[in-house]
ZAMARGU-4260 file (C-alpha; in steps of 0.2 Angstrom, whole numbers, plus 5000, padded with zeros to 4 digits):
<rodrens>
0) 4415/5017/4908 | 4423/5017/4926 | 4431/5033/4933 | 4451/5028/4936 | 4462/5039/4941
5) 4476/5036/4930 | 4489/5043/4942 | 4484/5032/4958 | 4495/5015/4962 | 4488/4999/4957
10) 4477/4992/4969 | 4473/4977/4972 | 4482/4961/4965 | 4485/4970/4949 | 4503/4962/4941
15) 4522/4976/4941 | 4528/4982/4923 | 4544/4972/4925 | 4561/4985/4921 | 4565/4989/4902
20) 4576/4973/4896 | 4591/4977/4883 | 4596/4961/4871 | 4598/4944/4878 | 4590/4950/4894
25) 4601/4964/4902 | 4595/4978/4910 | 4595/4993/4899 | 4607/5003/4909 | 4621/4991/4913
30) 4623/4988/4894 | 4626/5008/4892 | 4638/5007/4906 | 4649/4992/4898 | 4648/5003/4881
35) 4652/5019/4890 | 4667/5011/4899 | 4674/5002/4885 | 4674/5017/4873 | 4683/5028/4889
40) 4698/5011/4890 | 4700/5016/4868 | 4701/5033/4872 | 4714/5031/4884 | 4723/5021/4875
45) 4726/5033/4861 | 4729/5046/4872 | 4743/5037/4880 | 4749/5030/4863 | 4748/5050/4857
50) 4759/5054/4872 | 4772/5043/4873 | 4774/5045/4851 | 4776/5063/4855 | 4790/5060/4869
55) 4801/5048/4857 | 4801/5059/4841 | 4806/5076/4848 | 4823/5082/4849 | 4822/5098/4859
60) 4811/5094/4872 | 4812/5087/4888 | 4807/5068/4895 | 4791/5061/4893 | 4786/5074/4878
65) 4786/5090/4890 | 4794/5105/4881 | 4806/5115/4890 | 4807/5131/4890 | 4822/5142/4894
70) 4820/5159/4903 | 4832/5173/4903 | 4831/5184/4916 | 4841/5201/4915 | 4848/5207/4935
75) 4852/5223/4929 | 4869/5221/4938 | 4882/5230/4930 | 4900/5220/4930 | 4915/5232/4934
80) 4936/5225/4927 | 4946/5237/4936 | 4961/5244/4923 | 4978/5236/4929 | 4994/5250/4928
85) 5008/5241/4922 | 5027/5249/4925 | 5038/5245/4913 | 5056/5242/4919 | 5074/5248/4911
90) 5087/5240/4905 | 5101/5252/4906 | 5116/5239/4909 | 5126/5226/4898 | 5128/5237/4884
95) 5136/5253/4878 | 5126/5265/4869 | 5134/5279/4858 | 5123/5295/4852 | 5127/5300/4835
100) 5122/5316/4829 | 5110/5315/4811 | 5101/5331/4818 | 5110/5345/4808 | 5110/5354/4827
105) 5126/5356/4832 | 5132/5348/4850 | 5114/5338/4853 | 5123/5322/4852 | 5134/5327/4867
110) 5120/5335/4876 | 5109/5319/4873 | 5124/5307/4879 | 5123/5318/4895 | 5104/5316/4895
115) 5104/5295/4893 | 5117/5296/4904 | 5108/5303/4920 | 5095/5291/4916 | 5107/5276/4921
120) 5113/5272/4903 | 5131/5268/4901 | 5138/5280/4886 | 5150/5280/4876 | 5158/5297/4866
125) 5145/5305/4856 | 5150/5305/4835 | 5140/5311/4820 | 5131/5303/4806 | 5137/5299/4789
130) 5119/5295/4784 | 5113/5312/4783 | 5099/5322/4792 | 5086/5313/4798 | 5069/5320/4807
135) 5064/5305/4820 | 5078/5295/4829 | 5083/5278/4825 | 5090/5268/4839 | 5102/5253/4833
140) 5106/5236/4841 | 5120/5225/4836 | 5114/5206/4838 | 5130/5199/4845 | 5129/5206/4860
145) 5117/5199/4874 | 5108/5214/4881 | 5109/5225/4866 | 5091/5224/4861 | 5085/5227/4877
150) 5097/5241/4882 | 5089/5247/4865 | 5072/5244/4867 | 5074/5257/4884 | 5082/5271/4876
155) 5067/5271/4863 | 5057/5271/4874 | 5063/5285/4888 | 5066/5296/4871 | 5048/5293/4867
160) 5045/5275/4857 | 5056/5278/4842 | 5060/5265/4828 | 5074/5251/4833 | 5081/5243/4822
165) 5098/5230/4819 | 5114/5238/4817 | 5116/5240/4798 | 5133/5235/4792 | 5145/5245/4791
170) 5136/5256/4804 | 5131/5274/4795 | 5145/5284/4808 | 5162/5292/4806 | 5173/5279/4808
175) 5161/5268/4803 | 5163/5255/4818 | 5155/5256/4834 | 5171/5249/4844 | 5165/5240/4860
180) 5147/5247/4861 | 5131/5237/4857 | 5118/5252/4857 | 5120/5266/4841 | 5107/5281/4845
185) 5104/5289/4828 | 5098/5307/4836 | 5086/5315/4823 | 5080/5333/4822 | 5064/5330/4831
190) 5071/5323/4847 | 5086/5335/4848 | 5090/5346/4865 | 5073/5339/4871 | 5073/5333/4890
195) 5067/5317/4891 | 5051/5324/4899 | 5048/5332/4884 | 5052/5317/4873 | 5041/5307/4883
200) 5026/5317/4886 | 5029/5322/4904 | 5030/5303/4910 | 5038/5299/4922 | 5055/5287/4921
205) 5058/5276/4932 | 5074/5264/4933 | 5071/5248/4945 | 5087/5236/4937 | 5103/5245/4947
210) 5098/5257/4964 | 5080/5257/4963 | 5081/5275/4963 | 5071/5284/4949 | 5083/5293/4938
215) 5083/5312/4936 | 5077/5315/4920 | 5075/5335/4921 | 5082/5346/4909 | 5101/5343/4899
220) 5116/5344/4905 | 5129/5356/4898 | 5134/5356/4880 | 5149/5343/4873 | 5155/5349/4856
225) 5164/5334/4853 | 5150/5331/4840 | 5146/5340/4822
</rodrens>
């Protein structure tokens, strides 16, 4: 029995262990590397395959299978629409209007002809009603004549927005004809001796189709008793 020491090199002439051999004569570790390398090509393959499957079927998101995601952001600005005034022209020419007194006050036909008057309507002799008493005016337009609605479409308004309406025939005054004029103003109790201020809510009246000049449209005139 000799004393070796397992762990000294070979000495001498003593023949190499040749390197582990894998089947049909291959090194061990190039064989792994060719499996390793294959399996990576398959698992790429899928991968891509995977992707590209994911891309085609979806409907919401974006190219290549990417989802797209939409972000609101809120500025905290505030958006301001300034109020637009509007001034609303009158049409006081082209037609006569007559006041006709459904009030039950006597005289507040006249004093309201004086009134429309001084705000650049063209007036005819106040009359009474036949109709009866009534509480909110009714302002009447006869059809045939051009600027008859819009004649009385202004006088409801400066006396407040009251009701107008077409001429009813005959219409409901003594006589029962309005002659030449196009505009009947069935004065009712509510809007009788008021100033137009007062029927308007202190508004102002303004008058841009004659002068330009804004009508003066304080108080009533003196009383006509022509009317009932």
């Amino acid at each position: 029995m000799t004393n070796e020491d397992p762990t000294a090199p070979p000495t001498g002439n003593q023949p190499r262990r040749s390197a582990r051999q894998g089947l049909g004569g291959s090194p061990v570790g190039s064989t792994l590397s060719i499996v390793l390398a294959v399996v990576a090509v398959v698992v790429g393959f899928l991968i891509l395959n995977n992707i590209t499957g994911d891309g085609g079927s979806s409907g919401s998101s974006g190219s290549a299978g990417v989802d797209v995601t939409t972000t609101t952001i809120d500025t905290g600005l505030t958006t301001t629409t300034a109020a637009s005034t509007t001034t609303t022209s009158l049409v006081t020419e082209g037609a006569t209007v007559i006041v006709a007194n459904a009030s039950g006050v006597g005289g507040s036909a006249g004093r309201m002809t004086d009134t429309l008057a001084l705000a650049g309507f063209t007036m005819g002799e106040p009359t009474n009603a036949t109709s009866g008493q009534i509480e909110d005016s009714i302002v009447y337009y006869d059809p045939g004549i051009a600027a008859a609605q819009d004649v009385a479409d202004s006088v409801a308004l400066v006396m407040g927005g009251v009701v107008v309406e077409t001429v009813p025939t005959p219409p409901p005054v003594e006589g029962g004809s309005l002659g030449d004029a196009g505009v009947l103003v069935m004065l009712g109790s509510n809007q009788a001796d008021k100033t137009l201020e007062e029927m308007i809510g202190e508004e102002a009246v303004e008058d841009t189709t004659a002068t330009g000049t804004s009508p003066d449209v304080s108080g009533t005139t003196e009383s006509v008793t022509t009317d009932g």
